[in-house]
C-alpha positions as CSV (number, residue, x, y, z in Angstrom):
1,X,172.7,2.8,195.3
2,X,176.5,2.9,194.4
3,X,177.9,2.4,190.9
4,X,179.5,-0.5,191.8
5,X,176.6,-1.9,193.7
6,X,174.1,-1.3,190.6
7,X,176.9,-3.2,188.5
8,X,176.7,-6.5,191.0
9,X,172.7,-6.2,191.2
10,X,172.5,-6.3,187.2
11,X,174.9,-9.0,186.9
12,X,173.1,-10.9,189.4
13,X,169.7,-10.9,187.3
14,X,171.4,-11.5,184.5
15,X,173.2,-14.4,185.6
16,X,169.6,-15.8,187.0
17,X,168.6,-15.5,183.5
18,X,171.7,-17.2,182.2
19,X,170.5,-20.1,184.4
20,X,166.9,-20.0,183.9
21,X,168.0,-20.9,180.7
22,X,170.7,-23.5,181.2
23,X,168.4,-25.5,183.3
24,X,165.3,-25.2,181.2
25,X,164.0,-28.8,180.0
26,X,165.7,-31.3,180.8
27,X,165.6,-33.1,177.0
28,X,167.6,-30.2,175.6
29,X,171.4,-30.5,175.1
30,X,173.1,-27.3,174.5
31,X,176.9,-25.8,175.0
32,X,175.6,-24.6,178.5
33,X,179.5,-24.2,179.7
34,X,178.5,-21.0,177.8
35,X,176.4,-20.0,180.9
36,X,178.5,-20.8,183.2
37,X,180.9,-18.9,182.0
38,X,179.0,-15.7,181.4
39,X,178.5,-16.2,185.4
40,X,182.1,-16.0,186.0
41,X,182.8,-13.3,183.2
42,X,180.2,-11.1,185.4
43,X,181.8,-11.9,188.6
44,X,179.4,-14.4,189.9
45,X,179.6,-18.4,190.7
46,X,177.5,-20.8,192.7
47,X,179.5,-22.3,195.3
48,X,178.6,-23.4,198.8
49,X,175.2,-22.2,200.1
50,X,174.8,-19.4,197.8
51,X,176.4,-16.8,195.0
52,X,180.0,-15.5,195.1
53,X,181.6,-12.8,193.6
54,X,184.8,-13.9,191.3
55,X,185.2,-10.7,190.0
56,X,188.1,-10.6,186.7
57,X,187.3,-14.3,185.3
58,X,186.7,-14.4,181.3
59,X,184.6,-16.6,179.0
60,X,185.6,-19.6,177.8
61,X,186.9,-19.6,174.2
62,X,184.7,-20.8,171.3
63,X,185.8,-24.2,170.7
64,X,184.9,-25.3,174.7
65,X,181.5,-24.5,174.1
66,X,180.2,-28.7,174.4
67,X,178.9,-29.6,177.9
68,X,175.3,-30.4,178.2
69,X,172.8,-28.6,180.2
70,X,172.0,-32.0,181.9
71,X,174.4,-35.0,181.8
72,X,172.6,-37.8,179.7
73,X,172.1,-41.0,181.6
74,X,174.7,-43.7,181.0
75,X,174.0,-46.1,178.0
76,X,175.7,-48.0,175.5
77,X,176.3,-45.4,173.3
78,X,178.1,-43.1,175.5
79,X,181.5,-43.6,174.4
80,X,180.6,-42.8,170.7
81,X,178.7,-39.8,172.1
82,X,182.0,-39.1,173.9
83,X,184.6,-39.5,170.5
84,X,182.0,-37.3,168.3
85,X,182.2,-34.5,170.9
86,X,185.7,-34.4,170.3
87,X,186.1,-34.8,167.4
88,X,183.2,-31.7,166.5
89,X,184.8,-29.4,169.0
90,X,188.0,-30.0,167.2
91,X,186.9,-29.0,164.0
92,X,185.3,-26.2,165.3
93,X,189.0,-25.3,166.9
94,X,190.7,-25.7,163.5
95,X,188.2,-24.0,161.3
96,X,186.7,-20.5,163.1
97,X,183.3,-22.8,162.0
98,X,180.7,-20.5,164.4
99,X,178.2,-23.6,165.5
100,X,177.5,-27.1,164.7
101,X,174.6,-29.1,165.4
102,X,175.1,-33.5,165.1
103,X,172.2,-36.0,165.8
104,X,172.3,-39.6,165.1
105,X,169.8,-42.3,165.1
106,X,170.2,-46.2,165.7
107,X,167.5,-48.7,165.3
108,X,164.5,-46.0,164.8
109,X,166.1,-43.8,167.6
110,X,167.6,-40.7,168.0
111,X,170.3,-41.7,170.6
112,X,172.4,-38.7,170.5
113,X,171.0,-34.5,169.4
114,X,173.3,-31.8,170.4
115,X,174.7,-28.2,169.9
116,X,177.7,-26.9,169.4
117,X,179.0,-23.0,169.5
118,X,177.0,-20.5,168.8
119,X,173.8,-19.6,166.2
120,X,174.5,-15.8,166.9
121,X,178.1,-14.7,167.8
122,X,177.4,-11.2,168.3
123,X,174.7,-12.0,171.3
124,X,176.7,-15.5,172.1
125,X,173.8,-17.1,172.1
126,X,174.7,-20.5,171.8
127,X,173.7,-23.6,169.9
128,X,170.6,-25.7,171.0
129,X,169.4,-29.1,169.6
130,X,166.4,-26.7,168.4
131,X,168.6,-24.3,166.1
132,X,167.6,-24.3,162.6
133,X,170.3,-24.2,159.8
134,X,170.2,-23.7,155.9
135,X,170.6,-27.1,154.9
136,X,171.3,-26.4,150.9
137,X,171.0,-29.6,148.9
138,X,169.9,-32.5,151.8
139,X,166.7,-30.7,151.1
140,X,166.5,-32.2,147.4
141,X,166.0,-36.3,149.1
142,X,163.2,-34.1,150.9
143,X,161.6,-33.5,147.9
144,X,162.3,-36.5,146.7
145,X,159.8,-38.2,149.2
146,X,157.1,-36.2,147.9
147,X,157.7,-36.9,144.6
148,X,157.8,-40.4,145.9
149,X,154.3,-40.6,147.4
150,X,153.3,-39.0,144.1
151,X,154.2,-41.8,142.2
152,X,153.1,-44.4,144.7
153,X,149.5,-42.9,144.4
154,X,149.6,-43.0,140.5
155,X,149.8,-39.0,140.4
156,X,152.7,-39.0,138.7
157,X,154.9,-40.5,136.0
158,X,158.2,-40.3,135.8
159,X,158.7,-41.2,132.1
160,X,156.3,-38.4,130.8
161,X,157.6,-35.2,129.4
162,X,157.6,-32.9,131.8
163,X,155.5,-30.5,130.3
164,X,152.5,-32.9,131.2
165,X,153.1,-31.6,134.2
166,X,154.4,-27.9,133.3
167,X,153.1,-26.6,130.3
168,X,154.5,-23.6,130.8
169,X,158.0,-25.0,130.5
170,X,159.1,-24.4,127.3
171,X,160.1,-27.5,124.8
172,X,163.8,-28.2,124.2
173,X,165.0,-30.1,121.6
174,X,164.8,-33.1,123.5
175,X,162.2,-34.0,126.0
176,X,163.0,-34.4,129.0
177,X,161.3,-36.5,132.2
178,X,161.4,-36.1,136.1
179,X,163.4,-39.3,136.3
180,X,166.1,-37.0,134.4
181,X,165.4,-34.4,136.1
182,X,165.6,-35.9,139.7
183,X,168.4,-37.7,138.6
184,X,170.8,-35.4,137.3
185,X,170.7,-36.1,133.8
186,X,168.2,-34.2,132.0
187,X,170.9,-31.2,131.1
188,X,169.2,-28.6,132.8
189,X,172.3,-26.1,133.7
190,X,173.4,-25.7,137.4
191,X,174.2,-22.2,139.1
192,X,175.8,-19.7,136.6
193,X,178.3,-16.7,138.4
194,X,177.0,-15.5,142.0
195,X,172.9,-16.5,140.7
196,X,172.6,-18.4,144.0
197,X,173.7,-15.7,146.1
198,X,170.0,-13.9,144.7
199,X,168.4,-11.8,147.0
200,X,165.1,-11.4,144.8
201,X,161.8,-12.8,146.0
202,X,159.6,-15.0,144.3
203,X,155.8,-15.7,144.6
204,X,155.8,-19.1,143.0
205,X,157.9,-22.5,142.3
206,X,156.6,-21.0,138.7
207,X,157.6,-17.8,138.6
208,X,161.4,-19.2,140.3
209,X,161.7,-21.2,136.7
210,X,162.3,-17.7,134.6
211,X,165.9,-17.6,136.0
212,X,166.6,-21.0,133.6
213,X,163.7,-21.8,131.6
214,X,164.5,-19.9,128.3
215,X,168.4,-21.4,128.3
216,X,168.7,-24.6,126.4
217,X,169.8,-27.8,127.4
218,X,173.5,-28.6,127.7
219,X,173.2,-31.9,126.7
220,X,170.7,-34.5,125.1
221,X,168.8,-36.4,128.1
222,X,170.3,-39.2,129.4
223,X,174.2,-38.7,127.8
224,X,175.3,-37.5,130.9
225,X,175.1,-36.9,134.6
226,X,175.9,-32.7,135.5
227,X,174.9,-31.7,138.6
228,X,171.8,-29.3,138.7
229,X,170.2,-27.2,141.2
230,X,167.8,-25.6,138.9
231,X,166.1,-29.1,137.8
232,X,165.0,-30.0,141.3
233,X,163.2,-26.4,141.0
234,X,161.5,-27.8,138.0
235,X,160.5,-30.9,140.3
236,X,158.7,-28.2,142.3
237,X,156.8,-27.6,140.1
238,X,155.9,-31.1,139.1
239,X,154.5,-31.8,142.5
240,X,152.7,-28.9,143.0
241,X,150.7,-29.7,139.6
242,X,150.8,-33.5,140.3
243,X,149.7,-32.8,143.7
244,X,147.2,-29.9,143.2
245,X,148.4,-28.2,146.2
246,X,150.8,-25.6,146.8
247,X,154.5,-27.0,146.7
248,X,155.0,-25.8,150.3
249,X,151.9,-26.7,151.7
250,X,152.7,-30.2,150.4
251,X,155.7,-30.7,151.6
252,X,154.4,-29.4,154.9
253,X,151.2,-31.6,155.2
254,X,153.0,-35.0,153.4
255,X,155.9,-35.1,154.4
256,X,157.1,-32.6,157.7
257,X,154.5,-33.3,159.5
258,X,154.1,-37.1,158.2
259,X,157.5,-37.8,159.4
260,X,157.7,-36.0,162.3
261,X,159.7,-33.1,161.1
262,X,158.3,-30.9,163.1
263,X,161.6,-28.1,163.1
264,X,161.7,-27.9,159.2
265,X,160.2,-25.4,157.1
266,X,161.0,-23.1,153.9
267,X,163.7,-20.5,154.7
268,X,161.3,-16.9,154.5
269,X,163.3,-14.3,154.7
270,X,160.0,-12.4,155.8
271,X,158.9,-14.5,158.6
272,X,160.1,-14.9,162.2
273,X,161.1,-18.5,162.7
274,X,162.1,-19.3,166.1
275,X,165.8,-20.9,166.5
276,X,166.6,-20.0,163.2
277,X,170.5,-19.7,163.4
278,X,172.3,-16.3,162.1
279,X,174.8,-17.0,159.4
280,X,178.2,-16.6,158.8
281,X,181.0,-16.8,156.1
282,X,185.0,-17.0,156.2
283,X,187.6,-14.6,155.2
284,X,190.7,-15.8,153.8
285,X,191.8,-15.0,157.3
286,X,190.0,-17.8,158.6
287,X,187.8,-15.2,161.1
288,X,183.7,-14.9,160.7
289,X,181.6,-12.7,159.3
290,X,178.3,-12.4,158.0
291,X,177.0,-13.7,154.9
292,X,175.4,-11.9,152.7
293,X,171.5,-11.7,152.5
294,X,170.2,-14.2,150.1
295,X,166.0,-14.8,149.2
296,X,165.9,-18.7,149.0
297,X,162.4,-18.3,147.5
298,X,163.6,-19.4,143.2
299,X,164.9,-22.7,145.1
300,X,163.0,-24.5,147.9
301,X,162.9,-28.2,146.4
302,X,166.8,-27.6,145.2
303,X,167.8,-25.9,148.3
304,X,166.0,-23.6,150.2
305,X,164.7,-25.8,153.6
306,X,166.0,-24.8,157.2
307,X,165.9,-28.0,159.6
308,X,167.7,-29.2,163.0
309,X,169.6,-32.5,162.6
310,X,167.3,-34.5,165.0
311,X,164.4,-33.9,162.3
312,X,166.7,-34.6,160.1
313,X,167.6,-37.9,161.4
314,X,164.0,-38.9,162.3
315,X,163.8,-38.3,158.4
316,X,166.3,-40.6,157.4
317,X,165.0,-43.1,159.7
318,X,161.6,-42.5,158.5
319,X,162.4,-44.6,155.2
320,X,164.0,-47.3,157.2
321,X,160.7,-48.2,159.0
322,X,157.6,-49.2,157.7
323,X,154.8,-46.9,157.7
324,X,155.7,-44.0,155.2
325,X,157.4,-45.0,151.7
326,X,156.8,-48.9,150.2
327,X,160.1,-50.8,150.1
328,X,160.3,-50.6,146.7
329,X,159.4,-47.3,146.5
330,X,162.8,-47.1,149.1
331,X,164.7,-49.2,146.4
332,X,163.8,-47.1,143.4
333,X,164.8,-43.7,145.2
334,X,168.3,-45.7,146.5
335,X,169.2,-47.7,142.9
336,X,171.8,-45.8,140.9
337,X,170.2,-44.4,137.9
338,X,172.1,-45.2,134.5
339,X,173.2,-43.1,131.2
340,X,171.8,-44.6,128.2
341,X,174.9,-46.3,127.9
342,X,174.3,-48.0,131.1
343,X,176.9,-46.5,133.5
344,X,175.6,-46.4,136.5
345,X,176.1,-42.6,138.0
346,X,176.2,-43.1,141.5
347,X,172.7,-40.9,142.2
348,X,169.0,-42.6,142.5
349,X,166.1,-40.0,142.6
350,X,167.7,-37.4,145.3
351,X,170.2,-39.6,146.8
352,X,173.7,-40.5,146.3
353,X,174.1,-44.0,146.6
354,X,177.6,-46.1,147.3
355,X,179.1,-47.9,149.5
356,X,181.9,-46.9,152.6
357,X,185.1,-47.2,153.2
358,X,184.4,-50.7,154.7
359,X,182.0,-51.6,151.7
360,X,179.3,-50.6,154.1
361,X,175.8,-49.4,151.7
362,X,174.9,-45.7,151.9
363,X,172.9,-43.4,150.8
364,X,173.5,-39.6,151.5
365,X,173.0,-36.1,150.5
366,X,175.5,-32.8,151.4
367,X,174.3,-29.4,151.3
368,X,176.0,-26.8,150.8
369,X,174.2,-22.7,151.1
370,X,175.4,-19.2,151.7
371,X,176.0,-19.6,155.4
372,X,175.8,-22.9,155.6
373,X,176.5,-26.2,155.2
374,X,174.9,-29.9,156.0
375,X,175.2,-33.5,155.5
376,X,173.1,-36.6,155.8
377,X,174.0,-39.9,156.1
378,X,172.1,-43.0,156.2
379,X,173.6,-46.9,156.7
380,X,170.5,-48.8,155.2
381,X,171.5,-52.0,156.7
382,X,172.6,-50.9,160.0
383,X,169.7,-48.7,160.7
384,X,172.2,-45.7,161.4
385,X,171.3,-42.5,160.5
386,X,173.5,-39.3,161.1
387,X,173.1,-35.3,160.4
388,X,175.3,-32.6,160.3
389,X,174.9,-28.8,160.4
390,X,176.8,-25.6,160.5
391,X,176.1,-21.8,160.2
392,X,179.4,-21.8,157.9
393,X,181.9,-23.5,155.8
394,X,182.6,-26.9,157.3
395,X,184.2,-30.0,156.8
396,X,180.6,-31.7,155.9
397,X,180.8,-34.4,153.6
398,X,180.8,-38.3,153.7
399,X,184.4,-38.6,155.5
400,X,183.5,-36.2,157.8
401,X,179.9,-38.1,158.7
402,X,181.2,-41.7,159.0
403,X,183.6,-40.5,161.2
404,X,180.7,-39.4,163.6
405,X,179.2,-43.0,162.7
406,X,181.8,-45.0,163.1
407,X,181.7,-45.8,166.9
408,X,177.9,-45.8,166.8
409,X,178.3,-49.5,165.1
410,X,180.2,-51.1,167.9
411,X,179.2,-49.0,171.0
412,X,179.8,-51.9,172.9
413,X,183.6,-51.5,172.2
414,X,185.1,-49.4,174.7
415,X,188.6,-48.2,174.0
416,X,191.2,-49.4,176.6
417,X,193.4,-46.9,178.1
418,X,195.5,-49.5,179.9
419,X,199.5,-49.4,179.8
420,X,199.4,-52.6,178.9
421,X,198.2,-51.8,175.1
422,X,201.4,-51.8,172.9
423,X,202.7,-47.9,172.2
424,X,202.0,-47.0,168.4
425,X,203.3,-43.1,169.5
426,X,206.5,-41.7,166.9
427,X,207.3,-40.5,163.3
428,X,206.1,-42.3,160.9
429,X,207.0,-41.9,156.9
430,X,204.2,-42.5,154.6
431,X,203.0,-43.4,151.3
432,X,199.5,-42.9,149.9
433,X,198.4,-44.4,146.6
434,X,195.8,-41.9,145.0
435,X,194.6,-41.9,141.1
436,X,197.7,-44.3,140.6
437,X,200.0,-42.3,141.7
438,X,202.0,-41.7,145.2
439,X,201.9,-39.4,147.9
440,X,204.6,-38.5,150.5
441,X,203.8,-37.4,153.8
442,X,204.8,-37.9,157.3
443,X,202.6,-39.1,160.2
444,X,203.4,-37.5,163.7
445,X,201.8,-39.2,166.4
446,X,201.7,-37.7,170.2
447,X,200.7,-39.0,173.2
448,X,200.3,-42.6,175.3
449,X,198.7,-45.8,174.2
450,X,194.8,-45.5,173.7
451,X,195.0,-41.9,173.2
452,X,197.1,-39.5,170.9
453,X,197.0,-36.9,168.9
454,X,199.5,-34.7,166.3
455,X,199.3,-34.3,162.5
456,X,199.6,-35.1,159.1
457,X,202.2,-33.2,156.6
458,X,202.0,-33.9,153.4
459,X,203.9,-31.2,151.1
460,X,202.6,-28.0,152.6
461,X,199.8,-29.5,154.0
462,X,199.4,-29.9,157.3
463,X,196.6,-32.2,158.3
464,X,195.8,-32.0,162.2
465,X,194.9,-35.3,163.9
466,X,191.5,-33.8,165.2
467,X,190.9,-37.6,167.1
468,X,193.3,-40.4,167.6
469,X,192.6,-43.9,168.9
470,X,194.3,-47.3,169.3
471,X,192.8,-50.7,169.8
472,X,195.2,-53.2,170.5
473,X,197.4,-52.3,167.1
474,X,195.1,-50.8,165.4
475,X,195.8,-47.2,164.7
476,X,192.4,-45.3,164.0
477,X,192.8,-41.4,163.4
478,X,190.3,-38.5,162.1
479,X,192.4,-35.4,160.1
480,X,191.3,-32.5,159.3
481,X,192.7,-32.3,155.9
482,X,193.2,-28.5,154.5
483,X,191.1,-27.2,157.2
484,X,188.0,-27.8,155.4
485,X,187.2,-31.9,155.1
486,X,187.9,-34.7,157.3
487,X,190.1,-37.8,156.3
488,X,189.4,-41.3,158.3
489,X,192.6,-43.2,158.4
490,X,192.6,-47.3,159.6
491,X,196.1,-48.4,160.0
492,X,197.4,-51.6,161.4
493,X,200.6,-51.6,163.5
494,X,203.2,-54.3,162.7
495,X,207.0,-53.4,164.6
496,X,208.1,-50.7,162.3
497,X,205.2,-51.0,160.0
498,X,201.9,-49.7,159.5
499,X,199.6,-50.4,156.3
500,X,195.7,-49.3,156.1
501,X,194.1,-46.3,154.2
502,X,193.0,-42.8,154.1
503,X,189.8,-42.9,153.2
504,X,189.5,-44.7,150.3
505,X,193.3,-44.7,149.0
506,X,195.7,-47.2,150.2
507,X,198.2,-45.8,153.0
508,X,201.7,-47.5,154.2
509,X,203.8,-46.8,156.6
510,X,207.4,-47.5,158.1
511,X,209.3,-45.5,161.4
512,X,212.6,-44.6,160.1
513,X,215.6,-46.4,162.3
């Protein structure tokens, strides 16, 4: 057999395999344009009755890697389906992020689970709705349900000292409780230099405490709120001896499995774990390349779980439907905790709590790990739920969440393309109002009405419009603000005015004559 015809033989089984794999399942959704165009990179196609050679053809860049294996049946949700594909394969354009992963649940179900990009760059093997990511802090409200069905079955107190629990913690000068503790205001110390870039293992939640236990506290219980990692390893270890079982096994038996969680587990370094993503970090360059290898073993409660968004949305949906927390069980992990001064710090027992840019409630929880980073985001009284992962540095945070969410509120609004909508396209100077004092930046705006696109420049920041939409004179636009988070702006069009805001800071407009 010739050279040339071994080369066409091997790409043809390859390319079969390619589309075993496209077509397998029909449930999956998955950046199969990948396969396709590994077919064409090899010099194959299907067209008309059978294979043909396009030989020279090459793959499609990263950022077009979005069109599902099978196209998902029309329903009211597809034009928000349609917007948060956009708008995740332009952040994935604008920040060299390697894959994504975005689920979101309305009304108990997950209406919308899909991959973007790829978990492995080197093999381009792309995103599937199965890939498992490091999802940092979202998994301290994980814990958080434990400690929850703890105190629901009178296991656990949260007022008692904590060495009721840990005896082997030693006594500060204050004593401290798991209500502090989950709360962020028992003064246990966060991450000190590169500690959470540790590659040691550890055998035990207990044997994880040495790192912090010795150090005192950095402020009397209760004074303050300060961010800590290290106390939800200490909660660990409260369940476990509340519980009687192994923290892991725990979490797996009471609350994975309870749930339906069925993709989430603790991140073993150790272990094969199918669809576990590979992980990346970014130079200064703004190209990938791997992160370093970290042993999440000292943290699982504080933030060593992998998950897939799905599981992660049928988690957040899990405590807006009857059958696995009490109501007020719900409320007490969702209510603000207070200082003892009584302000409020905007964090319940592993959740932050507030409201939206439209005085919506939420609740959520970012995560942010050595190659990776995650949100979650739940609307308590519109039973929407949505998740976000990536194998890198993203733009994950509440902005960047509700702008996934958004649509999923009204699906029944479809955004008119006609010419008769009034066109908000030009140059428009701007003033933003932040922290009581004013920014100057310049709104460009491409395109026709219903759709556009362009940027923001404020100073030397230049903000790209990563989605752009008009209803009637309504201006709403998605930036990408320092290539790292996403600001929602809602602007109202009025002649040669517009007035809204940027997220939560008030924005006004005017087009120079």
């Amino acid at each position: 057999m010739s050279r040339l015809a071994s080369l066409l033989w091997a790409s043809l089984w390859a390319s079969i395999g390619g589309l075993t794999l496209a077509l397998r399942g029909s449930h999956r959704t998955c950046n199969c344009l990948e396969t396709a165009m590994k077919m064409k990179s090899m010099g194959l196609a299907l067209g008309g009755g059978g294979l043909v050679l396009l030989l020279g053809l090459s793959a499609a860049p990263l950022q077009s890697q979005s069109v599902p294996a099978v196209a998902p049946a029309p329903s009211r949700h597809s034009h928000a389906i349609a917007r948060g594909r956009m708008v995740v394969n332009e952040i994935l354009r604008h920040t060299g992020v390697p894959g994504m992963s975005v689920a979101v649940g309305v009304d108990g179900e997950v209406v919308w689970a899909e991959g973007f990009g790829y978990a492995d760059l080197e093999n381009r093997v792309p995103v599937w709705e199965e890939t498992k990511f490091r999802v940092g802090s979202v998994s301290k409200p994980i814990t958080a349900a434990a400690v929850a069905l703890l105190v629901e079955q009178g296991r656990l107190d949260l007022d008692a000292p904590v060495q009721r629990y840990v005896p082997s913690f030693p006594e500060k000068r204050w004593p401290i409780t798991t209500r502090q503790l989950a709360g962020h205001l028992a003064g246990v110390r966060h991450y000190r230099g590169r500690e959470n870039y540790s590659s040691e293992h550890y055998t035990s939640v207990l044997e994880g405490l040495q790192i912090f236990q010795d150090d005192t506290l950095l402020y009397a219980p209760g004074t303050r709120y300060s961010y800590s990692s290290y106390a939800w390893n200490l909660i660990s270890a409260v369940v476990e001896s509340a519980s009687g079982e192994d923290f892991l096994r725990y979490m797996h038996e009471n609350v994975f499995a309870a749930v339906g969680m069925a993709h989430t587990v603790a991140d073993h370094t150790d272990s094969i774990i199918p669809h576990r993503t590979r992980f990346y970090m970014r130079t200064r360059a703004g190209t990938a390349m791997n992160a370093p290898y970290v042993d999440n073993s000292y943290k699982w409660a504080g933030g060593g779980f992998l998950s897939n968004t799905a599981d992660l949305v049928r988690f957040g949906m899990a405590h807006l439907n009857e059958g696995f927390l009490r109501p007020e069980t719900i409320e007490l992990l969702w209510t603000s905790q207070r200082t003892n001064e009584g302000e409020e710090t905007g964090y319940g027992i592993g959740w932050r709590v507030g409201t939206d840019y439209e005085s919506r409630r939420i609740v959520s929880h970012g995560g942010s790990s050595v190659g990776g980073r995650a949100h979650l985001l739940i609307f308590p009284d519109d039973g929407v739920v949505v998740a976000m992962l990536a194998n890198s540095s993203a733009p994950m945070n509440a902005a960047a969440t509700w702008a996934i969410a958004e649509p999923f509120f009204t699906p029944e609004v479809v955004t008119g393309l006609s010419a008769e909508q009034p066109n908000l396209a030009g140059v428009y100077e701007c003033q933003v109002e932040v922290e009581e004092r004013t920014v100057d930046s310049t709104l460009r705006l491409l395109g026709s009405p219903g759709r556009y696109w362009g940027r923001i420049v404020a100073g030397e920041q230049v903000s790209p419009i990563v989605h752009a939409e008009s209803r009637g004179h309504d201006l709403r636009l998605i930036a990408l603000q320092g290539g790292f988070w996403v600001g929602n702006v809602r602007l109202r069009v009025e002649g040669d005015r517009a007035t809204g805001r940027i997220n939560s800071s008030a924005m006004s407009c005017s087009i120079p004559e």
